[in-house]
C-alpha positions in Angstrom: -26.2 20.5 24.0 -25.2 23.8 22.3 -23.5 24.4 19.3 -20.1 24.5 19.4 -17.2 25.2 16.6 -14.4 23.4 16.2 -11.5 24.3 13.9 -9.9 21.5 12.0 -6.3 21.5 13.1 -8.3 20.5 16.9 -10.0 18.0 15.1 -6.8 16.4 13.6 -4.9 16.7 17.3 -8.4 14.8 19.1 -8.5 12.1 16.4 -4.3 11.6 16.1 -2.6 8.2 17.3 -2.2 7.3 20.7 1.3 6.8 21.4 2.2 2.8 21.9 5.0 1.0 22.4 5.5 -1.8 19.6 2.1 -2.8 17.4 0.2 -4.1 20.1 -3.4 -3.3 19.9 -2.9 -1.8 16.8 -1.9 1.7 17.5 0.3 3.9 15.6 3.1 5.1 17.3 5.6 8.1 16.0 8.0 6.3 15.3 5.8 3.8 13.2 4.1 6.3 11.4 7.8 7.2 10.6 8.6 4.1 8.5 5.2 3.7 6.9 6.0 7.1 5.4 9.4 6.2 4.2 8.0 2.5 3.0 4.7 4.8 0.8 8.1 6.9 -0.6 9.8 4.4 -1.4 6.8 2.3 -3.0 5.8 5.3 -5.3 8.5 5.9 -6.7 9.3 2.8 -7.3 5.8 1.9 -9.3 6.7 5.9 -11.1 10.1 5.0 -12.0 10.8 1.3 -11.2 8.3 -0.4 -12.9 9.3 0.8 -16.6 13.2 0.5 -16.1 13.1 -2.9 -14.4 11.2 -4.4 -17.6 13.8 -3.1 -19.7 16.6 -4.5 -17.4 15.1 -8.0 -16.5 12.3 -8.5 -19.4 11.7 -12.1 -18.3 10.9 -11.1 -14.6 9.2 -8.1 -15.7 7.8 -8.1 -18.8 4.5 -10.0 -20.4 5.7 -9.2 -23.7 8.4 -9.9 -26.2 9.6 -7.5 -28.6 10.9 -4.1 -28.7 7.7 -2.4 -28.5 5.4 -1.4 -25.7 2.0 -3.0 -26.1 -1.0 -1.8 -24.8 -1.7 -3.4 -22.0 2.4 -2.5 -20.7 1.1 1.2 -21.4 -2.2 0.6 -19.6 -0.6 -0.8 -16.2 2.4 1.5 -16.5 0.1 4.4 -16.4 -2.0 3.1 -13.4 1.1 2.3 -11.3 2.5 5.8 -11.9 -0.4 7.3 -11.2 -0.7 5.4 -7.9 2.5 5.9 -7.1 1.9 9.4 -7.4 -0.7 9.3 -5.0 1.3 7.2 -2.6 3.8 9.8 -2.4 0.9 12.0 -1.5 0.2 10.0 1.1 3.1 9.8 2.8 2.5 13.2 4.3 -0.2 11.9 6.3 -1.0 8.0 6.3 -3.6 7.9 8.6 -5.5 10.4 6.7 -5.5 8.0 3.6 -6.0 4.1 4.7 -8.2 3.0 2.6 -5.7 4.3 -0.4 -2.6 2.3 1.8 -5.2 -0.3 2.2 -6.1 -0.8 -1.5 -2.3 -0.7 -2.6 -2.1 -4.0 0.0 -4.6 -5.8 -1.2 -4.3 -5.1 -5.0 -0.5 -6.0 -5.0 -1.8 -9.5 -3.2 -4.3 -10.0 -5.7 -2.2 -9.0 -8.7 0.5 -11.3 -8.1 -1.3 -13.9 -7.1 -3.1 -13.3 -10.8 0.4 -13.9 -12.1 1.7 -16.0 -10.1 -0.9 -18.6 -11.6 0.2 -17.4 -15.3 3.7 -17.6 -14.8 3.1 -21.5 -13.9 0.4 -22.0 -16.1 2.8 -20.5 -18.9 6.6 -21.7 -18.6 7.3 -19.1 -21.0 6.8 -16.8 -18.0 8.0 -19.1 -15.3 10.8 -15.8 -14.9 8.1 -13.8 -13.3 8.1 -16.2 -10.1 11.8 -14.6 -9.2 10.7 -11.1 -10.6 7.7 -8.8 -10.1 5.6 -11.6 -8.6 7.7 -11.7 -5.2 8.2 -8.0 -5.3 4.5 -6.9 -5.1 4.1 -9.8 -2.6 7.1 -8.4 -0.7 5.7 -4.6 -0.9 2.4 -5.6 0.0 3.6 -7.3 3.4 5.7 -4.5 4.1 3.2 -1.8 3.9 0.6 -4.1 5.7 3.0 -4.5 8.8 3.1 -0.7 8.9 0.0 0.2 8.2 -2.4 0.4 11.4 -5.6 -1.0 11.1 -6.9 0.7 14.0 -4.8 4.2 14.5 -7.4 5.8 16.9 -7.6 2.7 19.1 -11.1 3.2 19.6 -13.4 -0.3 19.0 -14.3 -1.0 15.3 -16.4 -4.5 15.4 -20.2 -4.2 17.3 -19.2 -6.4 20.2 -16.3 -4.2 21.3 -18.8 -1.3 21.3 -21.3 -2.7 23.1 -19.3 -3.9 25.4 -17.5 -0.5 26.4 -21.0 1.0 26.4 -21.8 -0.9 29.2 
């Protein structure tokens, strides 16, 4: 087989989405790819921006802390939400190109509120959380799940499936 050059905007065209009506099968259409762009805006600025304002509006939904002063730890996931809200709005330009980012913000979200979900009832000082942030990240996560593909290129992805086609 000889050696052959490809440049990278043919690569990008050979490995974008097959168009699909709906979400069966798992492939992005246009129109799909649409929304999960607007959902990754939306979600990055709201963990730049959102975040801090909504624990100074709602403190008992948003906040771990009492007091007028930031502690640490408020600092600490501040700062990692901005900066992966930052990176969300960089992947809105091209989602398919960054899944395992999308991916990570999903599961993340899932496994921080469920982390305080268990606090807030363990703690009914906090028991304001299960109407606040707790629903929110589980509400973000679901969204960006339903509009993220899990298989944009529609080739197979387990062993069977390959196996299978091979044949």
């Amino acid at each position: 087989m000889p050696f052959t050059q490809t440049n990278a905007s043919q690569e990008t065209v050979d490995r974008a989405p097959q168009q699909h009506e709906g979400r069966r099968g798992n492939i992005a259409g246009p129109a799909h790819i649409k929304y999960l762009r607007i959902a990754l805006q939306l979600v990055g600025v709201t963990f730049i921006f959102g975040v801090y304002t909504l624990t100074l509006l709602w403190p008992s939904g948003w906040s771990w802390h009492t007091g007028h002063h930031i502690p640490h730890y408020l600092q600490m996931i501040l700062g990692i939400y901005a900066t992966l809200g930052i990176f969300l709005l960089l992947a809105s330009r091209n989602p398919l190109a960054h899944l395992s980012l999308i991916w990570f913000t999903v599961w993340s979200s899932v496994v921080h509120a469920g982390v305080m979900a268990a606090q807030a009832i363990a703690n009914p000082e906090q028991i304001g959380h299960l109407w606040g942030d707790v629903p929110v990240l589980f509400l973000l996560a679901a969204i960006l799940a339903f509009l993220t593909p899990r298989n944009p290129s529609g080739e197979a992805t387990d062993f069977h499936s390959q196996h299978l086609a091979g044949s």
